[in-house]
C-alpha positions in Angstrom: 0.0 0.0 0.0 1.5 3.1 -1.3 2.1 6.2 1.3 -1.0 8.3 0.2 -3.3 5.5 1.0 -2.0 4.8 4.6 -5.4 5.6 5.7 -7.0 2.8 4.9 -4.3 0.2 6.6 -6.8 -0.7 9.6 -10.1 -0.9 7.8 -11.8 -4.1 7.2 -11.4 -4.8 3.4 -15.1 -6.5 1.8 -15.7 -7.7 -1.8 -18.6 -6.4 -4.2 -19.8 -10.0 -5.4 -22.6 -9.1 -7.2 -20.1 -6.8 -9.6 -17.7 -7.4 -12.0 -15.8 -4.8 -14.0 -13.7 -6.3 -17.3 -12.0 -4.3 -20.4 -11.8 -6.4 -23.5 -8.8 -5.6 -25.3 -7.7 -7.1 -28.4 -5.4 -6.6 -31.5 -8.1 -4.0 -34.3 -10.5 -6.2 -36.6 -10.3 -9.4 -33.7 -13.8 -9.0 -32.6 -14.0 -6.7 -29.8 -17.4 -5.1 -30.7 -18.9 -7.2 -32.3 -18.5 -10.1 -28.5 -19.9 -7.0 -26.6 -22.5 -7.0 -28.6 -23.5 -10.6 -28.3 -22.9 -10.7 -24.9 -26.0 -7.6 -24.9 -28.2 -9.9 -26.8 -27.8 -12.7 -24.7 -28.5 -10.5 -21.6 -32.1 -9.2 -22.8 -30.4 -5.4 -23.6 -32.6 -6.1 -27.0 -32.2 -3.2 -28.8 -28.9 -2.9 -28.7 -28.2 -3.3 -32.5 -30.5 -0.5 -33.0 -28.8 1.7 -31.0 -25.3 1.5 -31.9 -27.0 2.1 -35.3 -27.9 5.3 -34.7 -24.9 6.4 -32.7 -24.9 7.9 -29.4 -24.4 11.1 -27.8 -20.4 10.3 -27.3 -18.1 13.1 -26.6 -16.9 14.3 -30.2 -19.8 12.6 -31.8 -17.4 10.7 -33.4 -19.9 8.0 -34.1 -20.2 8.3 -38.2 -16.3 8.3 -38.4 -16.4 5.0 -36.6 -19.1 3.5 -38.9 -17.6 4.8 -42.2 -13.9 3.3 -40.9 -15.2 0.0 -39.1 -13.1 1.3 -35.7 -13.4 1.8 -32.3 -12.5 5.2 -32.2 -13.3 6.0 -28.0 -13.4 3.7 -24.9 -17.1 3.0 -24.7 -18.5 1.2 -21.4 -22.0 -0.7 -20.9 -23.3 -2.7 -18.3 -24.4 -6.3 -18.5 -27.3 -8.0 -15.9 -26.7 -11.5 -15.2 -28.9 -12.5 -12.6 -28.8 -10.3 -9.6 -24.5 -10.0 -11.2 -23.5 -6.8 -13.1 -20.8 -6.6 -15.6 -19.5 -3.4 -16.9 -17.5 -3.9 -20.1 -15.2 -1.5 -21.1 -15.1 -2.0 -25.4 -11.6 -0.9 -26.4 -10.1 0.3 -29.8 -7.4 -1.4 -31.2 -5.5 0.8 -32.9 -2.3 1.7 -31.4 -3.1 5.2 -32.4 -5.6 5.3 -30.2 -3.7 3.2 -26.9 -4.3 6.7 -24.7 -7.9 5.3 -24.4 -7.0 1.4 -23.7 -4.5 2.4 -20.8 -7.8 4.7 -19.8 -10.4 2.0 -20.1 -7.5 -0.2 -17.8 -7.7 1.9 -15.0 -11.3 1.0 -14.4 -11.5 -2.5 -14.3 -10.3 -5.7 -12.5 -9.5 -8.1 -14.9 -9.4 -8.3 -18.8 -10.6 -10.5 -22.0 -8.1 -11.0 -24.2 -9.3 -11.5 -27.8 -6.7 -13.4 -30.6 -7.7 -14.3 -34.0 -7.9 -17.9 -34.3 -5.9 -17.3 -37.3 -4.1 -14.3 -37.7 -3.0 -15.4 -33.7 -1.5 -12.2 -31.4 -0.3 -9.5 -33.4 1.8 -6.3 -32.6 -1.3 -4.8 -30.6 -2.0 -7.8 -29.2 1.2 -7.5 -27.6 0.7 -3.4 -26.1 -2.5 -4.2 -24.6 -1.3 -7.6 -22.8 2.0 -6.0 -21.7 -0.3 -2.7 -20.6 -2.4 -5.7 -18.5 0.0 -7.4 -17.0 1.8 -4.4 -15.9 -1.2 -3.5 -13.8 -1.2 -7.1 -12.8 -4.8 -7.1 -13.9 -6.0 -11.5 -14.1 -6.2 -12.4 -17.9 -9.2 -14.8 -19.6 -7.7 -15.4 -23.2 -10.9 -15.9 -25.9 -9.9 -17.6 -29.1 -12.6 -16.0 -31.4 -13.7 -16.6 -35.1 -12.8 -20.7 -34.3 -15.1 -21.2 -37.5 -12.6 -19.7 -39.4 -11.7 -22.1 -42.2 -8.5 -21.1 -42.3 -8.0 -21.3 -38.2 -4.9 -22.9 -36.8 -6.2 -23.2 -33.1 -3.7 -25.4 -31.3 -1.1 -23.1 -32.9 -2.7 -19.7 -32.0 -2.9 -21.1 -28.2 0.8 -21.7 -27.9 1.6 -18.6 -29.7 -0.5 -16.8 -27.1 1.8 -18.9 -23.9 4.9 -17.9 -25.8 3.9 -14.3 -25.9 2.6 -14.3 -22.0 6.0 -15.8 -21.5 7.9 -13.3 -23.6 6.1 -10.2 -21.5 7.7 -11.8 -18.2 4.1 -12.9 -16.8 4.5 -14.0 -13.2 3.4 -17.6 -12.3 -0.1 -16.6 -11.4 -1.0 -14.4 -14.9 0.3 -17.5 -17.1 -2.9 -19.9 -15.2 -5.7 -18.3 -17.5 -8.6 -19.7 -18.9 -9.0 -20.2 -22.4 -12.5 -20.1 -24.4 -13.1 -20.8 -27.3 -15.8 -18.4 -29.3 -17.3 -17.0 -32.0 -18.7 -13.7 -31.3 -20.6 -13.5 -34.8 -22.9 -16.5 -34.2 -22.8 -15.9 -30.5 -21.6 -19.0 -29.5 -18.7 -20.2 -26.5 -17.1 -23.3 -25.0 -14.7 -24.3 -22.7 -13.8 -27.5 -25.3 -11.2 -26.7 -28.1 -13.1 -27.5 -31.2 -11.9 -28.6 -34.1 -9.9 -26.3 -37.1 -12.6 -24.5 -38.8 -15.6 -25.9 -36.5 -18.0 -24.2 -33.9 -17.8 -24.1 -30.2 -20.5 -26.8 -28.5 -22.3 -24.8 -26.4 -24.8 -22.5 -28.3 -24.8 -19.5 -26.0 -22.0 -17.7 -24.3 -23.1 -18.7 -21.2 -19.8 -20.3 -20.6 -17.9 -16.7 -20.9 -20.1 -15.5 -18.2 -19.6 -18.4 -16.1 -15.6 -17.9 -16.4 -15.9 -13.9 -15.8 -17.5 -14.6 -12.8 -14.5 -17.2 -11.5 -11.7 -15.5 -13.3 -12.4 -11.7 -12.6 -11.8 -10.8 -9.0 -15.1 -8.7 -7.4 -14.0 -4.8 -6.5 -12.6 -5.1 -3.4 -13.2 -2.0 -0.8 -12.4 -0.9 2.7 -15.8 -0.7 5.1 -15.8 2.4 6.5 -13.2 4.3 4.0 -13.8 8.0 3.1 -15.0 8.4 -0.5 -12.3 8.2 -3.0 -13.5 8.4 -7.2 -11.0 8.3 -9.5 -11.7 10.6 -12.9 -11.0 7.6 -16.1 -12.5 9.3 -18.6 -14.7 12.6 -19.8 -17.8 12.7 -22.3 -20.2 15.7 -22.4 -24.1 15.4 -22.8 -26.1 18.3 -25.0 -28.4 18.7 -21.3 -25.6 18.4 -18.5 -22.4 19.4 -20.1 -19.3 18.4 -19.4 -19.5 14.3 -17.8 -16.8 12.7 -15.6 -16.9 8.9 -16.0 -15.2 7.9 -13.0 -14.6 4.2 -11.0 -15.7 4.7 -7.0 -12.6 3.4 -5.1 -13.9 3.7 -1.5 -16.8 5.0 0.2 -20.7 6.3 -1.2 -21.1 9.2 -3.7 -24.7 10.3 -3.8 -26.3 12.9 -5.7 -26.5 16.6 -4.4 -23.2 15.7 -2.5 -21.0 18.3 -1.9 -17.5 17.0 -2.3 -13.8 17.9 -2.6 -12.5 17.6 -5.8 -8.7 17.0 -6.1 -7.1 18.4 -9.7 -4.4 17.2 -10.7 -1.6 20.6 -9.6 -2.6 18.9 -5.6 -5.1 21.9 -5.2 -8.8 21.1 -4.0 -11.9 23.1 -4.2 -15.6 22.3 -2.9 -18.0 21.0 -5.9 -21.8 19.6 -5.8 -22.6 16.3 -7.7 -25.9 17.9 -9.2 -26.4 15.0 -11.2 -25.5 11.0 -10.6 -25.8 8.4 -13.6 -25.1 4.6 -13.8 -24.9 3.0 -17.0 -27.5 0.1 -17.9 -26.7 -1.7 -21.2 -26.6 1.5 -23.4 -27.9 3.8 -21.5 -26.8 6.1 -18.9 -30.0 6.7 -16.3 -30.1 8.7 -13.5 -28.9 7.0 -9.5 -29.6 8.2 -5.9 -25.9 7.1 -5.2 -22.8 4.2 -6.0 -20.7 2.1 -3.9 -17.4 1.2 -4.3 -16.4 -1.0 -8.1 -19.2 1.2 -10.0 -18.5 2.6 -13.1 -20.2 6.2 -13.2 -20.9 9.5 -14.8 -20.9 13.1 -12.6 -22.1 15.9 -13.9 -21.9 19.6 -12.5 -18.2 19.9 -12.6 -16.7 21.8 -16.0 -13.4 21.6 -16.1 -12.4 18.8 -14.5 -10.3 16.0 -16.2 -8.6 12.7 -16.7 -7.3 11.5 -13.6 -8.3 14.1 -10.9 -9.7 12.2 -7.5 -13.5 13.0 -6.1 -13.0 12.6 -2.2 -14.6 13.5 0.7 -15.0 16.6 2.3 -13.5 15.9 5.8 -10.7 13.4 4.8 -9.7 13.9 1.5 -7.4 11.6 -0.1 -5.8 11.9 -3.6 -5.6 8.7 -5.8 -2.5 8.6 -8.4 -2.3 10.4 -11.8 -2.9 8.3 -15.0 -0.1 7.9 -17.1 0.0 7.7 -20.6 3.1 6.7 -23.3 4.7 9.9 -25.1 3.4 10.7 -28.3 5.7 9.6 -31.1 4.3 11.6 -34.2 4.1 15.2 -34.9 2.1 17.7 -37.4 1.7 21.2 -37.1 -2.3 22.7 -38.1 -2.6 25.8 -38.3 -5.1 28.6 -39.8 -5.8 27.8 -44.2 -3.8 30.7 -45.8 -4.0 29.5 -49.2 -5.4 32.4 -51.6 -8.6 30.6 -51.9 -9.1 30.2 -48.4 -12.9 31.2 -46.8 -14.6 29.5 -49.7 -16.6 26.5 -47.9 -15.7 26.5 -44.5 -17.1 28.6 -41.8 -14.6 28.9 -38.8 -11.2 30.3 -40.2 -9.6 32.4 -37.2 -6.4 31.1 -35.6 -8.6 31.8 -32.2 -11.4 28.9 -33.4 -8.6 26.8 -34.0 -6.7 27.2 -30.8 -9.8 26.6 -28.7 -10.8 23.7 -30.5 -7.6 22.3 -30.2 -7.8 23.0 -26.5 -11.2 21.5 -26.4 -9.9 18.2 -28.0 -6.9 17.8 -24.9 -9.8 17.6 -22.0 -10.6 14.4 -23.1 -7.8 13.1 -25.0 -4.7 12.3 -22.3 -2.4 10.7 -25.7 -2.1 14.4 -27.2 -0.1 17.7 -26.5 -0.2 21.0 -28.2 2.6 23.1 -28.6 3.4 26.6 -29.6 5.3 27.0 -32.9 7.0 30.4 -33.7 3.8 31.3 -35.8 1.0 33.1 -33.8 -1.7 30.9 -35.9 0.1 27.7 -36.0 0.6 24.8 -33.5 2.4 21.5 -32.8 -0.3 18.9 -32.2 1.2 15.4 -31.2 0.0 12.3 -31.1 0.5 8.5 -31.0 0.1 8.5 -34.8 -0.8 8.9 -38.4 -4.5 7.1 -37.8 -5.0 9.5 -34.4 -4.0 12.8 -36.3 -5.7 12.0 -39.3 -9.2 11.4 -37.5 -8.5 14.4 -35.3 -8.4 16.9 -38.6 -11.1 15.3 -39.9 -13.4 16.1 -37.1 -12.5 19.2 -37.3 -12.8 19.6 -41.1 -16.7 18.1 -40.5 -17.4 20.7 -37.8 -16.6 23.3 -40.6 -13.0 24.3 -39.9 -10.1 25.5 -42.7 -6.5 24.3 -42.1 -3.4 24.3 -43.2 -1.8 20.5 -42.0 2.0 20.1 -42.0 3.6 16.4 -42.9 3.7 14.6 -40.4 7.2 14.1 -38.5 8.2 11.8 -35.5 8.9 12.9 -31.9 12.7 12.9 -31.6 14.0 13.5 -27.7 18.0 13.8 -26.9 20.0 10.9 -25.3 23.4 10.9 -23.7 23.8 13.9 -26.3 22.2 12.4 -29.0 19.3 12.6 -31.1 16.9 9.1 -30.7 13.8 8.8 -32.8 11.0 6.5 -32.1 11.1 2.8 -33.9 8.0 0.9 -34.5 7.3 -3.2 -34.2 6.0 -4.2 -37.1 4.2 -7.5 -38.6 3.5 -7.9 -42.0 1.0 -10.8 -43.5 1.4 -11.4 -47.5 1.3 -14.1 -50.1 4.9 -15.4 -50.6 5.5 -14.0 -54.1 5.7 -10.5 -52.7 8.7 -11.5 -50.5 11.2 -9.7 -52.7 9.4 -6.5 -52.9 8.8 -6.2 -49.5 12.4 -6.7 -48.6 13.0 -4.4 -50.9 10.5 -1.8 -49.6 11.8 -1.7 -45.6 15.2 -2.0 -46.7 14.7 1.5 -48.3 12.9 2.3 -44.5 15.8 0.9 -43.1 13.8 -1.8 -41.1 15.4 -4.5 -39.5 13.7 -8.0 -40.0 13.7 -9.8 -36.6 11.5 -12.8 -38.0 10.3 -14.8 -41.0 8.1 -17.4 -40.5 6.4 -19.6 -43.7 3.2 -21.1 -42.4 3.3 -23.4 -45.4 0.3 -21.9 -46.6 2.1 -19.6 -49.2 1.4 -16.9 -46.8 4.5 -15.3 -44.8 4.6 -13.5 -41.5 7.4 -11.2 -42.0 8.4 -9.3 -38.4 10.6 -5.9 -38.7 11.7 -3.3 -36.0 11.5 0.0 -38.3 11.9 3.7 -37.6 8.3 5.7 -37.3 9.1 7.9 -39.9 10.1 5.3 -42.7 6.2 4.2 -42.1 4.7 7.9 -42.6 3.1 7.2 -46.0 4.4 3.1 -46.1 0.6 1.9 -46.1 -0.3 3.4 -49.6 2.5 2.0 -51.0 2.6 -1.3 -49.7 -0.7 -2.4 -50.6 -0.3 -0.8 -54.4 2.8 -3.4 -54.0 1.2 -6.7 -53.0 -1.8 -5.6 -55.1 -4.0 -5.3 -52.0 -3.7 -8.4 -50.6 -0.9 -8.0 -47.7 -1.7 -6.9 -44.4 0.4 -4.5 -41.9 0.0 -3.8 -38.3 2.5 -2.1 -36.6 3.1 -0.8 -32.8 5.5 1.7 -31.0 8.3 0.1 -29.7 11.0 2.5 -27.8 13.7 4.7 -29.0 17.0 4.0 -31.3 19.8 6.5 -32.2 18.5 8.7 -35.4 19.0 6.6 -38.7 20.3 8.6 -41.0 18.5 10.0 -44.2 15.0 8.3 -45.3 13.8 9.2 -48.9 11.3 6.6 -49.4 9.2 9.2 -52.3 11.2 8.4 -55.4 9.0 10.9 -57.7 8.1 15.2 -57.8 5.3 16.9 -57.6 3.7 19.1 -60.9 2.5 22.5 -59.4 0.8 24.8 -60.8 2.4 27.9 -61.4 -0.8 30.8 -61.7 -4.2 31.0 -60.2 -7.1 30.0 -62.6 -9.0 27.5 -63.5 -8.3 24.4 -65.0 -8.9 23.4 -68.6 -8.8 20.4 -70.4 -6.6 21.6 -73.2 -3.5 22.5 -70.7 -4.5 18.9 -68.6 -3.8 17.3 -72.2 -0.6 18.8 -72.7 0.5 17.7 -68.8 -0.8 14.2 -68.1 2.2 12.6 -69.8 4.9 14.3 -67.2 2.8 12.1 -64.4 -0.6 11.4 -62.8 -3.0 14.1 -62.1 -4.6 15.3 -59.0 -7.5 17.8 -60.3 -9.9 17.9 -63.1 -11.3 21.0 -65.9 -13.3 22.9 -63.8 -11.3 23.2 -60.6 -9.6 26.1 -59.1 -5.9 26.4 -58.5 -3.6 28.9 -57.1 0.2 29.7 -57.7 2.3 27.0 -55.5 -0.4 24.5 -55.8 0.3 20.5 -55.9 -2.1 19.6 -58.9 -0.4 16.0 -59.7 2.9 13.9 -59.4 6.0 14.1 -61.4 6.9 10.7 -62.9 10.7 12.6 -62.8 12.0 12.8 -59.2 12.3 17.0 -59.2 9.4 19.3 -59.0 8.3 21.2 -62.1 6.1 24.2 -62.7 3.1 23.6 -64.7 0.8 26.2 -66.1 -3.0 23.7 -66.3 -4.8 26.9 -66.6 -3.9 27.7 -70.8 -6.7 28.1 -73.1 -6.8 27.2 -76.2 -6.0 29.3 -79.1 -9.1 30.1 -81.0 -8.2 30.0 -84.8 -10.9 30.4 -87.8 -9.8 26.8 -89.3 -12.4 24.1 -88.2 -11.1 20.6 -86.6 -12.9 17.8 -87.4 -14.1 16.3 -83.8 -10.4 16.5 -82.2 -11.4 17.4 -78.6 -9.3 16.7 -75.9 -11.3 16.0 -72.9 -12.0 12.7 -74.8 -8.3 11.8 -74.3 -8.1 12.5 -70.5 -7.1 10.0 -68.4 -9.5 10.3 -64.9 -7.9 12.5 -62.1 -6.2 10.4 -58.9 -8.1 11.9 -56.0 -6.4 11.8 -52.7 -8.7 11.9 -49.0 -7.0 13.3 -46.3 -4.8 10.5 -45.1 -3.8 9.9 -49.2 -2.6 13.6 -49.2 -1.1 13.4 -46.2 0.9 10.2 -46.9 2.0 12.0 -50.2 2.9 15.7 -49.0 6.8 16.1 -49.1 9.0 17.9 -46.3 8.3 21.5 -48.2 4.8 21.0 -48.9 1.7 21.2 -46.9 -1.9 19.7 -47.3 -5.2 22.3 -47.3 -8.0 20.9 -45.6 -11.4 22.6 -46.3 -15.0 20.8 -45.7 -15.4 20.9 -49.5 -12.2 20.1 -50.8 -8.3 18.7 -49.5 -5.6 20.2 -51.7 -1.6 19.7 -51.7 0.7 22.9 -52.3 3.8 23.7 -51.3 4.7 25.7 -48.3 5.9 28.5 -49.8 3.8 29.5 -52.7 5.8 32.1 -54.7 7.5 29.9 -57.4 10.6 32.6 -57.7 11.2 32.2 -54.0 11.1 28.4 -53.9 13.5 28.0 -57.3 16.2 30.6 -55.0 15.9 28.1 -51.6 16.7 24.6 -53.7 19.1 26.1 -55.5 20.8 26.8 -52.6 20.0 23.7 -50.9 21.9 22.4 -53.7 24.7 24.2 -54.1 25.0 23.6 -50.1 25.0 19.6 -50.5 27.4 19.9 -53.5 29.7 21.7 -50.9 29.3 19.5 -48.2 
């Protein structure tokens, strides 16, 4: 027992028996929501389906992004009755990008279900969320899901799963979990291994329940304690404002309360809980108050945030701060300053952007915001590409015009020298792309650690790569393999800086006047590379309109007319001859951008152009860049 919880050293200490808090955590696309949903059926929360259909009121509303993608964006929690027995499930994204919320959703529970493919087996995210567990020393039940896979290579996946536990230095007791075998699709669980390819026996997940309830340790408390309610997460509702979801510790918290709240500087101040609510299956409904082990929302309180303690007002007690990794990629967003900025968006001032940025850190624990030497221009950090990318994307829905730098990696200075972040990463694909994926991280500079030939003319190729050979990898590899290879990758420490990455072989066309596009000019240009805009569309001077095939930059003009002349053609138009435009979405433009360009994001349109627009300007710096590495 740590110093700042001396206080409870002579208090009787009860279980909660009838409770049961549990994250499931898994590596992204191994079945997370889809069991949680089940596992609502099977309790008689019937409209669940329904519900999640039509979103609900989360924080950022974030909802349609996570429909359109197929991801768990946030940490969502609902609450399953089994008998007189309640289980709050914490649903989890797993995307590394998003791991700020999966060490959040941690910090509530007692115990976690660890999802592995029955096929794919654990994977790099697999292997943060397990060693994020078993640092917490949280008890483990390890579900084998899609077992009807017909590819599914149980035995195999089950030792694969030891050798990882072993790997991640679990003690004696976290390597004695129970292992269930499920399908979360057809609802389905068993405590028998069935066969490659086959169902589970049971036809209910009753089993699951039944192992929760041995597995999972009740909440324990101390009888008597003062009230201690540690702040896991925040979500806002369009009646109450801001919400703290927060795990009681010790003691009752009723409503109308007056409490002290502990921030996170050490200072305290005297709040009211004006509003209590519990969550049942989806929905959160008002409580009179909530014992110790229950998961709850508090209202009344608006600037509070992630791990602050609620205590009580005679003997207040602070509980510890959450931690959360360092953020290991960087991009700057700042105010649109393009010439045709204004145009569709509604919220252009570098004041909207700062306080929305601010607005985004209350509930976000894995991001930071710095200043940059620009008054209208900021740092943002975060975990990665995925993270960024949905962040300026929510903001490009809610009506916002930015300017969004390339994104970099988070470098940080030991012994004297400069270490960037490196990346674990696992890579699935048929054997016949083995030489162009060599190829590919070689260029990245990754290090293979692992080949492994499942004899199924798949390979499982593992690498430890730098972050920033992977900015823009994606796009790439799957042109490469022809869509068929999958990637996953997950941060894995710091090495010394790697030297020089150039991993974009081609230029970029930009266009070198404002106008607007034509089809004769297009003509003339589509055979220097592949083209980004159509007839029709307006550019400016210093915009990206398409790629070079030629690794320099040129300057294009794609606004010419054509010359009118009083001979008649006979039918030779142009536009016939165009090949289609390539258009980019956000994370496409981003992957692309170079060092010296920038990506425009409007709620109408996402251009490229270059950070500097004035072609005469531009021509002067690489000039002298090159006359500098000739030199050197």
């Amino acid at each position: 027992m740590s110093k700042k919880q001396a206080h409870l050293k002579d208090l009787p200490v009860k279980k909660r028996e009838n409770l049961r808090n549990v994250a499931i955590i898994a590596h992204v696309d191994h079945g997370k929501t889809t069991l949680v949903d089940a596992m609502l059926w099977q309790s008689g929360a019937f409209a669940a389906h329904k519900k999640q259909d039509e979103g609900q009121d989360r924080m950022m509303d974030s909802m349609d992004l996570e429909r359109e993608k197929g991801i768990t964006i946030l940490a969502k929690n609902t609450a399953v009755k089994r008998g007189e027995t309640i289980v709050n499930i914490i649903d989890t994204p797993g995307h590394a990008d998003f791991g700020g919320e999966v060490e959040r959703g941690l910090e509530m529970v007692d115990g976690v279900i660890l999802l592995v493919d029955a096929s794919e087996g654990p994977l790099p995210q697999t292997r943060f969320v397990l060693r994020k567990a078993l640092q917490k020393n949280l008890p483990v039940i390890l579900v084998i899901n899609k077992v009807d896979r017909p590819d599914s290579r149980i035995a195999e996946v089950v030792d694969e799963a030891y050798a990882l536990f072993l790997d991640l230095d679990a003690n004696e007791d976290q390597i004695e979990f129970p292992i269930v075998y499920a399908s979360a699709k057809a609802g389905k669980a068993s405590l028998d291994r069935p066969a490659d390819g086959g169902m589970p026996n049971k036809e209910n997940l009753d089993v699951l329940f039944d192992t929760i309830f041995s597995a999972i340790p009740a909440p324990v408390y101390h009888e008597g304690a003062p009230l201690q309610a540690h702040v896991t997460n925040l979500d806002s509702s369009p009646f109450l404002g801001r919400l703290a979801l927060c795990r009681v510790r010790e003691g009752v918290i009723k409503k109308g309360q007056s409490v002290t709240w502990i921030k996170t500087d050490g200072s305290t101040e005297r709040v009211k809980v004006s509003e209590l609510l519990i969550t049942e299956a989806l929905e959160r409904v008002p409580a009179m108050e909530a014992h110790p082990g229950d998961i709850i929302a508090v209202a009344g309180i608006e600037t509070i945030t992630l791990g602050e303690t609620l205590a009580d007002l005679e003997n207040p007690h602070a509980l510890p701060l959450i931690t959360v990794d360092e953020p290991s990629i960087s991009m700057t967003i700042g105010i649109n300053t393009s010439p045709l900025a204004g145009k569709s968006g509604n919220k252009l001032t570098a004041r909207q952007v700062k306080g929305r940025l601010d607005a985004e850190l209350v509930g976000n624990v894995s991001l930071r915001v710095l200043n940059t030497d620009r008054p209208d221009t900021w740092e943002v950090q975060g975990r990665g590409e995925l993270q960024l990318a949905v962040l300026v994307e929510i903001m490009k829905r809610e009506g916002f015009e930015l300017t969004v730098g390339k994104p970099q990696v988070v470098t940080k200075i030991v012994d004297g020298k400069v270490h960037e972040p490196m990346e674990r990463l696992s890579i699935d694909a048929p054997e016949e792309y083995l030489g162009v994926i060599t190829q590919l991280m070689a260029l990245r500079k990754g290090r293979m650690e692992q080949m492994v030939n499942h004899g199924t003319s798949w390979i499982r190729l593992d690498y430890r790569v730098p972050s920033r050979g992977l900015i823009g990898f994606r796009t790439e590899f799957l042109t490469e393999t022809r869509g068929t290879g999958l990637l996953h990758h997950v941060f894995d420490g710091y090495e010394a800086w790697h030297g020089e990455l150039r991993t974009r072989s081609t230029g970029s066309l930009v266009s070198d006047r404002m106008g607007t596009v034509t089809s004769y000019a297009l003509y003339g240009t589509q055979d220097r590379g592949s083209i980004f805009v159509e007839p029709g569309d307006e550019v400016y001077e210093g915009m990206v309109i398409g790629e070079n095939s030629r690794s320099e930059d040129m300057d294009v003009n794609c606004v010419r007319e054509k010359k009118l002349t009083n001979m008649r053609a006979s039918g030779t138009d142009e536009s016939e001859r165009l090949i289609p435009a390539k258009k980019l979405n956000m994370e496409g433009a981003l992957e692309f951008c170079r060092e010296d360009e920038c990506v425009e994001v409007t709620p109408a349109v996402v251009r490229i152009r270059k950070v500097i627009l004035d072609g005469s300007t531009r021509a002067r710096i690489t000039s002298k860049n090159k006359r500098a590495n000739e030199n050197s």
